[in-house]
C-alpha positions as CSV (number, residue, x, y, z in Angstrom):
1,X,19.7,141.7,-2.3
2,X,21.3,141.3,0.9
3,X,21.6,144.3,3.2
4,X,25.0,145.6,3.0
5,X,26.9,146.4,6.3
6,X,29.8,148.2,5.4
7,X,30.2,150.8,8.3
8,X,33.4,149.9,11.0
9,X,32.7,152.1,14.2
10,X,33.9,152.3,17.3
11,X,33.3,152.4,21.1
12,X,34.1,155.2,24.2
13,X,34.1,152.4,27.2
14,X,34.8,149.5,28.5
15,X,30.6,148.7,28.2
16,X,28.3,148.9,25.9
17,X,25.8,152.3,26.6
18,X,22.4,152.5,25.3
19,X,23.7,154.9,22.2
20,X,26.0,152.2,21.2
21,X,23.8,149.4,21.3
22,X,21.6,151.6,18.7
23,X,24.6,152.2,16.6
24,X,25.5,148.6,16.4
25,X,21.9,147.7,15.6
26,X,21.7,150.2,12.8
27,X,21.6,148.0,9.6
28,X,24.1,149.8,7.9
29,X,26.7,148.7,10.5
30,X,29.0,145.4,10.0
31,X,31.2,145.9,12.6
32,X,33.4,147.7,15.7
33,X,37.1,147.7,16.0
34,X,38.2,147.9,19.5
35,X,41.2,149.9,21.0
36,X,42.9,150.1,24.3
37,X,40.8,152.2,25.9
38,X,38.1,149.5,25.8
39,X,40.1,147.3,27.5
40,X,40.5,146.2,31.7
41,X,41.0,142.7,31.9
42,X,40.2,139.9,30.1
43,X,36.9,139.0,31.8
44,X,35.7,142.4,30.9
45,X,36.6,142.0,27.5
46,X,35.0,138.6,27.1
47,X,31.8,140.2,28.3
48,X,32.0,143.1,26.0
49,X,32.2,141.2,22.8
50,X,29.7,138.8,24.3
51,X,27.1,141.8,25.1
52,X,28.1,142.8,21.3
53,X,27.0,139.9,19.8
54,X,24.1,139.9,21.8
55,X,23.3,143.3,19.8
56,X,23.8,141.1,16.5
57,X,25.4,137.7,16.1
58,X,27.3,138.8,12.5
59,X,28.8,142.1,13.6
60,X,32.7,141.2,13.0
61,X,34.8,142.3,16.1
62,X,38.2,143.6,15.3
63,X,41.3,145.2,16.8
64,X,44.6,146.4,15.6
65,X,46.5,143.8,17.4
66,X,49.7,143.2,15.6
67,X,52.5,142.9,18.0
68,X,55.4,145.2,19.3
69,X,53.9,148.9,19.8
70,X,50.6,148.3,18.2
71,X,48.9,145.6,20.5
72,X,45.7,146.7,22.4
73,X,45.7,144.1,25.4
74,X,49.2,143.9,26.8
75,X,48.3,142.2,30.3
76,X,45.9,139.6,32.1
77,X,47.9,136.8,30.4
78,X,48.2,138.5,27.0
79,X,51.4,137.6,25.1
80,X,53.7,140.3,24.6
81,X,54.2,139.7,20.9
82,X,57.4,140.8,19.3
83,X,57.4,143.7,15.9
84,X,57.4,141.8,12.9
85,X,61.0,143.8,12.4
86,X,62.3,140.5,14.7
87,X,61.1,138.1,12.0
88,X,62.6,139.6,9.9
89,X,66.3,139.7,11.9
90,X,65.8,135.5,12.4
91,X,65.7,135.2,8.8
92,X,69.3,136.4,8.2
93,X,70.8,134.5,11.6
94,X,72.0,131.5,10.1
95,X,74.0,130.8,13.1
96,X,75.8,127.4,13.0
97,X,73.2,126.1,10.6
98,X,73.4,125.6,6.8
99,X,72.7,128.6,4.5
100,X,68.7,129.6,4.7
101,X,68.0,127.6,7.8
102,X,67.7,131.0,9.7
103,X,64.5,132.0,6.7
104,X,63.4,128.4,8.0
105,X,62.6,129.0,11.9
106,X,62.1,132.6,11.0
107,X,58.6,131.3,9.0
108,X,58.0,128.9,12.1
109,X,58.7,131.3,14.4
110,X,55.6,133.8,12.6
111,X,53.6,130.7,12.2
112,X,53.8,130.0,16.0
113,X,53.2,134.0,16.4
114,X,50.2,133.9,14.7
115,X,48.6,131.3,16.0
116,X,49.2,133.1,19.5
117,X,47.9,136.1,18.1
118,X,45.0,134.4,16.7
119,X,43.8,131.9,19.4
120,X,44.8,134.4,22.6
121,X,42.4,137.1,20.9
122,X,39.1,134.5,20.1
123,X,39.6,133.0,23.6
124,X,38.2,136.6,24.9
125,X,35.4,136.8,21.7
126,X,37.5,138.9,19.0
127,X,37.1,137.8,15.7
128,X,39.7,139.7,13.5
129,X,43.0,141.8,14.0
130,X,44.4,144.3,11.1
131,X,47.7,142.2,10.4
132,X,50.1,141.9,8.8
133,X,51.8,144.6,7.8
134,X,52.9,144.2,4.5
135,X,54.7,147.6,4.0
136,X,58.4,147.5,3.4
137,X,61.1,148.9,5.8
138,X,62.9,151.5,3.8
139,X,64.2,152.9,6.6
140,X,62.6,156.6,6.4
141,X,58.8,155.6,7.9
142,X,58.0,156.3,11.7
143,X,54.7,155.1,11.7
144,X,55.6,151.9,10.1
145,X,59.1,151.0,11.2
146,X,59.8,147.9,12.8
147,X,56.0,147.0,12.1
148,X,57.4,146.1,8.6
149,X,59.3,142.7,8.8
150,X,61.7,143.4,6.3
151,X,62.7,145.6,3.5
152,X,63.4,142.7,0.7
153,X,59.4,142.0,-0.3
154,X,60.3,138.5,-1.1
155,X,61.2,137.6,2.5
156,X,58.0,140.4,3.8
157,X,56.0,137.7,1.8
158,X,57.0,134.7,3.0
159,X,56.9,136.0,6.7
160,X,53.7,137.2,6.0
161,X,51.8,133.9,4.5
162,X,53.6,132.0,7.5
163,X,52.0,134.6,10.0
164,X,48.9,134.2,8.2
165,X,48.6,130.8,8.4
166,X,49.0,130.8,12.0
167,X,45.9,133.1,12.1
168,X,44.1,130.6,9.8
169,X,45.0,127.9,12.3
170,X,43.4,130.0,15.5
171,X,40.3,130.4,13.0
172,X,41.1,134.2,12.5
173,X,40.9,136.1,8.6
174,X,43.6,138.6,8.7
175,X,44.6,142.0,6.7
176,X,47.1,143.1,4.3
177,X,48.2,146.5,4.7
178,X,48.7,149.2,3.6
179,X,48.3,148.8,0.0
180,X,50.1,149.9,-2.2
181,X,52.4,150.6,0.3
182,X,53.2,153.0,3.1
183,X,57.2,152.3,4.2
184,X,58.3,154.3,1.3
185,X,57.2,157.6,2.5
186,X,58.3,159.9,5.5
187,X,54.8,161.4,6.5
188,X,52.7,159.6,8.5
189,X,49.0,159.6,7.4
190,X,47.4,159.7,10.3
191,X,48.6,163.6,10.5
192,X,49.3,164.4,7.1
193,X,49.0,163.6,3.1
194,X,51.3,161.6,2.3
195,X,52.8,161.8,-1.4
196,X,54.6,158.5,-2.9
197,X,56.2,160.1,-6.3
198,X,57.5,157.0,-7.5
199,X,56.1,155.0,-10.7
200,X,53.9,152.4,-10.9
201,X,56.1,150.3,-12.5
202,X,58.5,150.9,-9.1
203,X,55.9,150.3,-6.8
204,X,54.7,147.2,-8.3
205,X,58.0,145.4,-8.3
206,X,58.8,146.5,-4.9
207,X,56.3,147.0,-2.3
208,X,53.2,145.9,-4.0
209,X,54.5,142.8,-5.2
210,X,54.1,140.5,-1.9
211,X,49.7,141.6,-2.5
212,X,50.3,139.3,-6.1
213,X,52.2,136.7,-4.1
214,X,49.8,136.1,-1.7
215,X,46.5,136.5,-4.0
216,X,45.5,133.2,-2.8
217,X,46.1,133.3,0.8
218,X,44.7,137.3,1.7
219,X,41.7,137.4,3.5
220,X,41.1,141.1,3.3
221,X,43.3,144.3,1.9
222,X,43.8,147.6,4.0
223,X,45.0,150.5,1.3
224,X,47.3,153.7,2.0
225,X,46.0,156.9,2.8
226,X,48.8,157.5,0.4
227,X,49.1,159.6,-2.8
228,X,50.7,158.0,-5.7
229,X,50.9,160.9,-8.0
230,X,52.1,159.0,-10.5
231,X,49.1,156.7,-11.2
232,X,46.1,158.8,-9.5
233,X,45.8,162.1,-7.5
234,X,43.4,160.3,-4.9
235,X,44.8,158.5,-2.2
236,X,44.6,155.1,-2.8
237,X,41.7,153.8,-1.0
238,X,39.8,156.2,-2.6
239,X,41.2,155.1,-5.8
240,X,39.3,152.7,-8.8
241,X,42.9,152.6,-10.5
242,X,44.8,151.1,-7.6
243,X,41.6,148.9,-5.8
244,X,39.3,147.5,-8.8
245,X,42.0,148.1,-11.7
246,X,45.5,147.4,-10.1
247,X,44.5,144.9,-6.6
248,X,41.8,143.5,-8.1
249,X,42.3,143.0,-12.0
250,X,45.7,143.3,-12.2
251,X,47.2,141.5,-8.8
252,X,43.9,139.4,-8.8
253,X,42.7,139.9,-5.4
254,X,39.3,138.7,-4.2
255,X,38.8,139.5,-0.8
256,X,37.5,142.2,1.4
257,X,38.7,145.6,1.7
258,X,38.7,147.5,4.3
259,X,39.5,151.5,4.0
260,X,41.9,152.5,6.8
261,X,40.5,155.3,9.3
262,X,38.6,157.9,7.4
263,X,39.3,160.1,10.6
264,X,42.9,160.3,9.7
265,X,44.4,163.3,7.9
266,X,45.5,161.2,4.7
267,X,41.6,160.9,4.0
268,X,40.4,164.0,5.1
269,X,40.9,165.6,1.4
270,X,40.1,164.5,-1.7
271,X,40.6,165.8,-5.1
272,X,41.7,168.7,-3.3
273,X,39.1,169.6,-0.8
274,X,38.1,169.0,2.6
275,X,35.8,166.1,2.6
276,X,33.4,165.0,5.6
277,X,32.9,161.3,6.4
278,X,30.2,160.8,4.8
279,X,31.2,161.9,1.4
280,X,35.0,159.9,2.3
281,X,33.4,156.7,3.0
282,X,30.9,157.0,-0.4
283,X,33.9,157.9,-2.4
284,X,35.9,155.3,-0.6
285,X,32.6,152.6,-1.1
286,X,32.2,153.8,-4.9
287,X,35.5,153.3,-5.6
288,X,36.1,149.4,-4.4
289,X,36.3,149.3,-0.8
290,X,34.0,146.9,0.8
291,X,34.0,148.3,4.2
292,X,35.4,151.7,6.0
293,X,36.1,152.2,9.3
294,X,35.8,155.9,11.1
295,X,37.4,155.5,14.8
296,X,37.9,157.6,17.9
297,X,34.5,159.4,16.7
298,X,32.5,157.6,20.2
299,X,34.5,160.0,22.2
300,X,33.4,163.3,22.4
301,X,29.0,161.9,22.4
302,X,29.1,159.8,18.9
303,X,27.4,163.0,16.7
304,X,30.0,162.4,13.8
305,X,29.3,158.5,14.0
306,X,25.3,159.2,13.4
307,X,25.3,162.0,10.8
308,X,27.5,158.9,9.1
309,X,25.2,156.5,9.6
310,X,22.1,158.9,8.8
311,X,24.2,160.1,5.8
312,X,25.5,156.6,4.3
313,X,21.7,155.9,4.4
314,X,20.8,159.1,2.3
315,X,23.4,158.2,-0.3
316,X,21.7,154.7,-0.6
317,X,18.0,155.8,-0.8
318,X,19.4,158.6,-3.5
319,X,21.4,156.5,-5.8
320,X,24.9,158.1,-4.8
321,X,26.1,154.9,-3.3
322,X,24.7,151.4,-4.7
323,X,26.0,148.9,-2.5
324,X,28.1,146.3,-3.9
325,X,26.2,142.7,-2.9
326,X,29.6,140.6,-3.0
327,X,31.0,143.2,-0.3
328,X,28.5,141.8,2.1
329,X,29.4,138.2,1.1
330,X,33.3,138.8,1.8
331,X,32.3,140.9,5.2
332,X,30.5,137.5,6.6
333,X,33.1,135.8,4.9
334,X,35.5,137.0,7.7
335,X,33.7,136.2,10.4
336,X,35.1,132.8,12.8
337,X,33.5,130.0,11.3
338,X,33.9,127.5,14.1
339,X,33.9,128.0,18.2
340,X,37.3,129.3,20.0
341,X,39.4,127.3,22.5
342,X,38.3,128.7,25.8
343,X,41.2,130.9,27.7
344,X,42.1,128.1,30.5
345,X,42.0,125.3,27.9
346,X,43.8,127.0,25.6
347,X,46.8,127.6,27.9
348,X,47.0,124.2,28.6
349,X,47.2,122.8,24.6
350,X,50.5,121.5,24.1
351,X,50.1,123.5,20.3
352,X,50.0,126.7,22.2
353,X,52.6,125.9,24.6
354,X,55.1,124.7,21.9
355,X,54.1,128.0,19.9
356,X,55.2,130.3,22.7
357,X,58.3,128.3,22.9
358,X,58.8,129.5,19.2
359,X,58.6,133.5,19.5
360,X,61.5,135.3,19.2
């Protein structure tokens, strides 16, 4: 069987330190997920991802790079990419055209934004960002917002698959998220428990429906630290209903998935108790998650990141987590599979050019 890698960690610096080199070597690890702080300029983040894959060639490099207010690199030539929210206002501006010729350039327009997205982000040696959102815009979310690009999940779908295959086209997998969906509720998860009381019958209809539509085209899947009540008492990433059962079976999704951060306060309680992250990510592993990621845990001398990866190891040797070996296929599976367009060349292809014509 193949070694699993299903640990996401994270970085303090700018550089690599001895302690994170060892961390990124330990077997158990598949991959880092960078933030802003571990950012200067692009020739320092071409060298970090470089010295990464130095450590090992298949660790998957990822960032929440989305556009609007959650995009990591924001200067050194970096596109300032608009919230998917503006996608979603093209799609009704008509204008002087005929009737759904606004839905037309809004789907170029995200096609052209992923690619940006996409080939600006391998040009410096990252393989993946967490997009898109798929969540719809109710209105009442914060933390989502104008990260959602619409509140109709037919147009949230098509916006999406166009932004996706932008991505595709810079050689980048992508992420769904946050599954089932998180626009609904108020509280944000990263400092509370959020608690969706609709049905499941609701849900599915509304804001899970554009994870069906797009079964084909999904790379990977990012659930909720959201409670649905209603179908399980678990959040959902911790959840066999809504992963295996509902995403997989049900909505026929075959791809990776990803928990979100088990450091947030939506996944520091389960079943009704405090939890630490080693017993999160085996319940979040056992219950259909491929990979988990635990961030902003480098900071403060990396002890929480070890007693995870020492403690992810003892569930393995013990029989309280038995690796799944397809996760470890669709982890690889995300990784680039051909060479990126070097930064200077890429800003003279007249593909890129015309796609930055495009943005909104």
């Amino acid at each position: 069987m193949t070694q699993p890698a299903p640990l996401i960690l994270d970085i303090a610096g700018t550089r690599l330190t001895k302690a994170d080199r060892q961390r990124l070597a330990h077997p158990l690890t598949g991959g880092l997920i960078l933030f802003a702080r571990n950012w200067e300029d692009r020739a320092q983040l071409a060298t970090l991802c470089a010295d990464i894959k130095r450590v090992r060639p298949d660790l998957l490099i990822c960032v929440d790079h989305e556009g609007g207010r959650v995009q990591r690199f924001r200067t050194d030539g970096f596109t300032h990419l608009p919230p998917m929210r503006a996608f979603g206002e093209l799609w009704l501006q008509d204008g002087k055209g005929s009737p759904g010729s606004g839905a037309m350039r809004a789907t170029n327009a995200a096609s052209a934004a992923g690619y940006v997205l996409g080939a600006e982000l391998r040009a410096c040696g990252v393989d993946f960002s967490f997009t898109p959102v798929l969540d719809l815009d109710f209105g009442e979310s914060g933390v989502i917002g104008d990260r959602a690009f619409a509140r109709d999940p037919r147009v949230v779908g098509l916006l999406a698959k166009s932004l996706m295959h932008g991505l595709l086209r810079a050689g980048m997998a992508h992420c769904g998220k946050h599954f089932p969906g998180h626009g609904f509720v108020k509280a944000d998860s990263h400092t509370d428990i959020p608690v969706d009381r609709r049905s499941l019958k609701a849900i599915l209809a509304d804001d899970a429906a554009p994870y069906g539509w797009l079964n084909t085209t999904l790379t990977s899947v990012m659930p909720a630290h959201v409670i649905y009540p209603k179908v399980d008492a678990r959040p959902a990433g911790f959840s066999p209903k809504w992963l295996n059962d509902i995403l997989r079976r049900q909505l026929g999704f075959d791809g990776a998935i990803f928990s979100d951060d088990l450091s947030m306060a939506g996944a520091r309680q389960i079943d009704g108790r405090e939890v630490s992250y080693t017993e999160a990510a085996i319940t979040a592993l056992n219950a259909g998650c491929d990979m988990v990621l635990l961030c902003n845990q480098s900071l403060e001398g990396g002890a929480d990141v070890d007693a995870l990866l020492d403690g992810l190891a003892e569930a393995q040797l013990k029989g309280r987590w038995v690796p799944n070996e397809a996760s470890e296929e669709r982890r690889q599976a995300l990784l680039p599979a051909g060479p990126a367009l070097p930064w200077d060349d890429l800003m003279r292809t007249p593909g890129y050019i015309h796609a930055l014509g495009l943005l909104p």
